[in-house]
N, C-alpha and C positions, 0 to 999 in steps of 0.2 A: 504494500500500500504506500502509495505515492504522497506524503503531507506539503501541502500548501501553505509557506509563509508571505510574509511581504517582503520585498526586495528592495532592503534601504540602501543599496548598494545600487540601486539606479538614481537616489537622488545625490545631486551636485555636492560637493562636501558634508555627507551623510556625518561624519565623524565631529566635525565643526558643530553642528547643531546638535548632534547629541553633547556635548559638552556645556555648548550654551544653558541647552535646557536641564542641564545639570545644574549650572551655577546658579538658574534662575529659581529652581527647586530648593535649595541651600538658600538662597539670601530671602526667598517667602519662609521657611520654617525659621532662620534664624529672626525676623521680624516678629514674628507670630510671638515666638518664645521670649524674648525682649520685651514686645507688647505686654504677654503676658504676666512676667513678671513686674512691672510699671504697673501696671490694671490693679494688679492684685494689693501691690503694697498701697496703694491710692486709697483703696477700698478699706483696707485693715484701717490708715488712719483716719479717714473720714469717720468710718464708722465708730472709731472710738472720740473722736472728739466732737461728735454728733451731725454733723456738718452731712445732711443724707440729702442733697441733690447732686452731692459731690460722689455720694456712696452709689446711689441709683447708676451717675455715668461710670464708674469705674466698673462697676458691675455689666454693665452693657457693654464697655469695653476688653472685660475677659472674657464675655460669651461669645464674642466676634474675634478677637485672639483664637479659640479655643476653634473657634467655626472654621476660620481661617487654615489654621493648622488642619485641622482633618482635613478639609479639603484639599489640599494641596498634597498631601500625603495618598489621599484617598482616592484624589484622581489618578495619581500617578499606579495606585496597585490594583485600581480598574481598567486600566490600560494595558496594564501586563496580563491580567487575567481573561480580558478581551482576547488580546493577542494569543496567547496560548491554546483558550478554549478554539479560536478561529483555526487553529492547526490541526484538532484534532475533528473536523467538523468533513 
């Protein structure tokens, strides 16, 4: 049985842009996790010196940290999972 991939070796600098989109994967998670860390200490102190429209946006800002990261993580291992599933298809 004969499996069917994609052939990134037909496009123009295939190697170039996986690299890119490596680095672009790395600098959205290290954002995300940065974000997140910022979000979170925001939150802790607001919250403790009562200050809650401060605490509402830090809060909103780790769910979107938090969003963000899956997503980018998640598109990336539904792409692969695509990919593989479509080899064996």
């Amino acid at each position: 049985m004969r499996t069917v991939t994609p052939d990134f070796g037909a496009v123009a600098a295939a190697g170039d842009l996986s690299a890119v989109i490596g680095a672009l994967l790395t600098i959205a998670l290290t954002v995300a996790v940065a974000t997140l860390i910022v979000c979170s200490v925001t939150w802790a102190i607001a919250a403790g010196t009562g200050a809650w429209q401060v605490t509402a946006r830090a809060r909103t800002g780790v769910l979107v940290a938090l969003g963000g990261a899956a997503l980018s993580g998640g598109g990336l291992a539904w792409l692969n999972w695509l990919l593989n599933t479509g080899a064996h298809l």
